[in-house]
C-alpha positions in Angstrom: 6.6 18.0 -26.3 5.3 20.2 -23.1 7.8 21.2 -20.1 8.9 19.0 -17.6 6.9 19.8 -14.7 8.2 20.4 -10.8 6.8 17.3 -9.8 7.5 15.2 -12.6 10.4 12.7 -10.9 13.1 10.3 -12.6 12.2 6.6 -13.3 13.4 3.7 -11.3 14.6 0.7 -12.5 13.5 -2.0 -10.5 15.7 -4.9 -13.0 17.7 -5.9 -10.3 15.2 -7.7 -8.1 14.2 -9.8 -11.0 17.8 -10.7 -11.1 17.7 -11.7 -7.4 14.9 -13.9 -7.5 16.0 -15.7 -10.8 19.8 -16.1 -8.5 17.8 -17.2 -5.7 15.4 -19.6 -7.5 18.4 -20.9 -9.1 20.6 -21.9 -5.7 17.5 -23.4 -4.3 17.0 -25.7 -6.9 20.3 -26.5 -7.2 20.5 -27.5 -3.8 17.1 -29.5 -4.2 18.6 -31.4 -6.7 21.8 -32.5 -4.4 19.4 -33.5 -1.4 17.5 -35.3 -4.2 20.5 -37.2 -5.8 22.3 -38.0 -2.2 21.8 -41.5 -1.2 22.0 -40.7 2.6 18.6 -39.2 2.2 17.0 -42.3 2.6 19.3 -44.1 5.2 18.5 -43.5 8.7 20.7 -41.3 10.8 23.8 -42.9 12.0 24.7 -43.0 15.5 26.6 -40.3 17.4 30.2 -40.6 18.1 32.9 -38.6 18.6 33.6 -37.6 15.1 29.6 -36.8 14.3 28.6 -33.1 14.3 25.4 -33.0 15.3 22.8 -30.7 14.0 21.4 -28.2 15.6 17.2 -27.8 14.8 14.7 -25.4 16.0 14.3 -21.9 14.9 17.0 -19.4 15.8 16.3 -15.7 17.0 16.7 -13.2 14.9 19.7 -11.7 16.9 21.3 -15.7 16.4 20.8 -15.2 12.5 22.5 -11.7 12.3 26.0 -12.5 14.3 26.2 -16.3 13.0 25.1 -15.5 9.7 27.5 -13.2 7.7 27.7 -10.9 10.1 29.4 -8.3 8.0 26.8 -8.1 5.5 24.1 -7.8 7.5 26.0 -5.1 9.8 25.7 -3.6 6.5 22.2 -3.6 5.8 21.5 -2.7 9.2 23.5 1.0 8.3 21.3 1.2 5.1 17.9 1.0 7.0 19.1 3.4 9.5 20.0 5.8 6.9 16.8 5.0 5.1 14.9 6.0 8.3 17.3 9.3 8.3 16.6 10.2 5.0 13.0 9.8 5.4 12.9 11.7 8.6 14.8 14.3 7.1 12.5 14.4 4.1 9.1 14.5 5.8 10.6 17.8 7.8 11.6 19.4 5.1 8.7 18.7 2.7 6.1 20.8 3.9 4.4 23.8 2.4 6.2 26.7 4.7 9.5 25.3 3.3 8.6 25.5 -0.6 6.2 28.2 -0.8 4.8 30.1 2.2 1.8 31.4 1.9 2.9 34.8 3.9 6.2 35.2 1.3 3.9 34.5 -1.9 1.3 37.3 0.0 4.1 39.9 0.5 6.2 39.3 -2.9 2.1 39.5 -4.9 1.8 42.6 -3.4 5.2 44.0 -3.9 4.9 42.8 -7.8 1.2 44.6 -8.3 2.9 47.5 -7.0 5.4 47.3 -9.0 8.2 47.3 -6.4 10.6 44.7 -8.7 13.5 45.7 -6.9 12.1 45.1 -3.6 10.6 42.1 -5.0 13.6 40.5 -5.8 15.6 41.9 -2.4 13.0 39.6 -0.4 13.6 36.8 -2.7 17.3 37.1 -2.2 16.6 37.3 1.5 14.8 34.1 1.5 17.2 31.8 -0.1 16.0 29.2 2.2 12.7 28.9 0.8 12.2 26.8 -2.9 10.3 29.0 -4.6 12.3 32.5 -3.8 15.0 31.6 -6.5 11.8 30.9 -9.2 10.3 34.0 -8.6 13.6 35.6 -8.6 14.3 34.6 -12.0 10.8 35.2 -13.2 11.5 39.1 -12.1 14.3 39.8 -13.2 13.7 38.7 -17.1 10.1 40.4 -16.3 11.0 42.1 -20.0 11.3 39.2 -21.8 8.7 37.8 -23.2 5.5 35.8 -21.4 6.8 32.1 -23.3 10.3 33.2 -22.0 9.7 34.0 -18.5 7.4 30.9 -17.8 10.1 28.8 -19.5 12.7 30.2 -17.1 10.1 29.4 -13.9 9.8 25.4 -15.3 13.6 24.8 -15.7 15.0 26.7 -12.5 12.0 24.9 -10.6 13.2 21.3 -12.3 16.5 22.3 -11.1 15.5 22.7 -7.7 13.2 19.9 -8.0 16.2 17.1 -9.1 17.7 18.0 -6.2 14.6 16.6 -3.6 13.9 13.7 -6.6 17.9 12.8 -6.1 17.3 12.7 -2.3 14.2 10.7 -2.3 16.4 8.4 -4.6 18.6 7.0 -2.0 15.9 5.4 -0.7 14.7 3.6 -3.9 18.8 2.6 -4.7 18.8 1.5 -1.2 15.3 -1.0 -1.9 17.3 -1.7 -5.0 20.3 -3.0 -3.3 19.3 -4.6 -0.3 18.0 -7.8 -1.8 21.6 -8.4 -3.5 23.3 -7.6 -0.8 21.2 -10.6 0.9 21.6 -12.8 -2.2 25.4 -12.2 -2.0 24.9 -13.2 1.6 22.9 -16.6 0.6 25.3 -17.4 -2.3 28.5 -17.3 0.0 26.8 -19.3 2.5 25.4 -22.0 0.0 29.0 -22.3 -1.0 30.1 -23.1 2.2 27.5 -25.7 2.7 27.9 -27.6 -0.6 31.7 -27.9 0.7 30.6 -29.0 4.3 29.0 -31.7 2.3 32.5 -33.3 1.1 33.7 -33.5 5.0 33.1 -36.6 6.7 32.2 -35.4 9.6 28.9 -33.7 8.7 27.1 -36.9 10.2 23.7 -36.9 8.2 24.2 -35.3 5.2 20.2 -34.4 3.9 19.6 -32.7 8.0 23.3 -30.6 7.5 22.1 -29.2 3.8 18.7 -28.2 4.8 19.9 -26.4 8.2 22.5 -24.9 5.8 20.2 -23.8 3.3 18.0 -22.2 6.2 21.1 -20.2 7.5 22.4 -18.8 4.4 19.0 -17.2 3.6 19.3 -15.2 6.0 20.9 -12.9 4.9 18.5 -12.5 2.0 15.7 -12.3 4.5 17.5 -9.8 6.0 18.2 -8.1 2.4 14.1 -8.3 2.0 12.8 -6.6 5.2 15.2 -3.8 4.8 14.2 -3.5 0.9 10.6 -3.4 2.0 11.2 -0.6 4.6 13.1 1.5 2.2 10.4 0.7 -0.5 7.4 1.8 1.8 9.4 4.9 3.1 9.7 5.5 -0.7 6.7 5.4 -1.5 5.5 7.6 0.9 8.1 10.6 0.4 7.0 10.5 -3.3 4.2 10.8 -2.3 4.6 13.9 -0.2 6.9 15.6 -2.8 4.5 15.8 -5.5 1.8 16.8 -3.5 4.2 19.7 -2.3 6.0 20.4 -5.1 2.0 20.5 -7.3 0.8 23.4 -4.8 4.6 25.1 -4.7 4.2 25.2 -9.0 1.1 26.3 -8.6 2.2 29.2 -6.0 4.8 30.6 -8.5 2.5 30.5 -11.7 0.1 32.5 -9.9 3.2 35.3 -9.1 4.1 35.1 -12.5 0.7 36.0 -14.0 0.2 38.6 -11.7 4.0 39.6 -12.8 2.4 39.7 -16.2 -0.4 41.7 -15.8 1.7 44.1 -13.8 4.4 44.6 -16.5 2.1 44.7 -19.5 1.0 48.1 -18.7 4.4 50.2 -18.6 5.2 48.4 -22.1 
């Protein structure tokens, strides 16, 4: 079995939306079935009086469904798509090429390595702890006695190292598309319940009109649950995307030290 490779990243499970939508298709049929079976559906609407709550039609806005539909929850998935923005701001700053593997550091630490400067070598890698690829070259000098297997064993596991690290980052946002659309189903099932015991007061008026408008407030939430899964699944998507590529060229950048590390070394043997 070959190395792990810096780019190589952790797979996501993505079980939990199947779960949702098998919940989801579930609820709506149940409540298809209750319109269905209630014989008010085919009476006509009784008069108002005092006692009749009448139903309200029409789309609501968007800011309606947020504050009259479980308000809590979505206040909640509204704080994971601002993070989800964060995170992905913070990503796309930080994954770029001067970050992991600058071309002027890799120039300065080739040349101190051909000359066979180690120590120096290794002072500027210690001095550039902010960079990804100084601790991998780091390592790589100072077990320059070791063998070649050795040494580019020690560059693939202290670059995985680092690598888990951005992969773990980048995670959140996948957990986040992972847990958005149960946060809205939770949402949809606690309203559903609340509807189906509406349906037992007398007061509802017409019974089939009360249902459906319930139905279409209580999945809200879940289309709430959706958009911000889609954001964080997009923004996912795209800072894989830039990791690999960065994390590809930064791999490539400390092979290329480590065989010039090699060819340097092999002649004081």
């Amino acid at each position: 079995m070959s190395n792990p490779r810096f780019s190589d990243r952790p797979p996501l499970r993505h079980w939990h939306r199947w779960i949702a939508v098998a919940v989801i298709g579930l609820v709506v049929s149940v409540a298809w079935a209750q319109t269905a079976s209630d014989p008010t559906d085919t009476a006509p609407p009784p008069a108002a009086t005092d006692n009749t709550v009448v139903v309200e039609t029409g789309m609501p806005t968007p800011v309606d469904l947020f504050w009259k539909t479980n308000p809590w929850i979505n206040m909640v998935l509204l704080l994971m798509s601002i993070g989800a923005v964060a995170i992905f701001v913070f990503m796309l700053l930080n994954l770029t090429r001067e970050s992991f593997a600058p071309a002027r550091f890799i120039d300065d630490v080739t040349k101190l390595v051909l000359g066979r400067n180690f120590d120096q070598a290794v002072t500027l890698c210690r001095n550039q702890r902010n960079v990804f690829s100084a601790s991998v070259i780091q390592r790589c000098i100072e077990n320059r006695d070791k063998p070649t297997g050795v040494v580019l064993d020690l560059l693939t596991h202290e670059g995985r190292r680092q690598a888990d690290v951005i992969w773990n980052r980048i995670g959140y946002l996948g957990e986040i598309a992972n847990i958005a659309p149960m946060l809205g189903l939770l949402g949809t099932v606690l309203g559903m319940i609340h509807v189906f015991f509406d349906l037992n007061q007398p007061t509802l008026g017409f019974a089939a009109a009360g249902l459906s408008h319930g139905i279409a407030t209580a999945m809200a939430t879940t289309l709430f649950g959706l958009i911000v899964a889609i954001l964080a699944g997009v923004l996912y998507v795209i800072a894989r995307g830039r990791a690999t590529r960065v994390l590809t060229d930064t791999e490539q950048a400390c092979h290329t030290v480590a065989d010039h590390l090699h060819r340097a070394v092999e002649p004081g043997k």
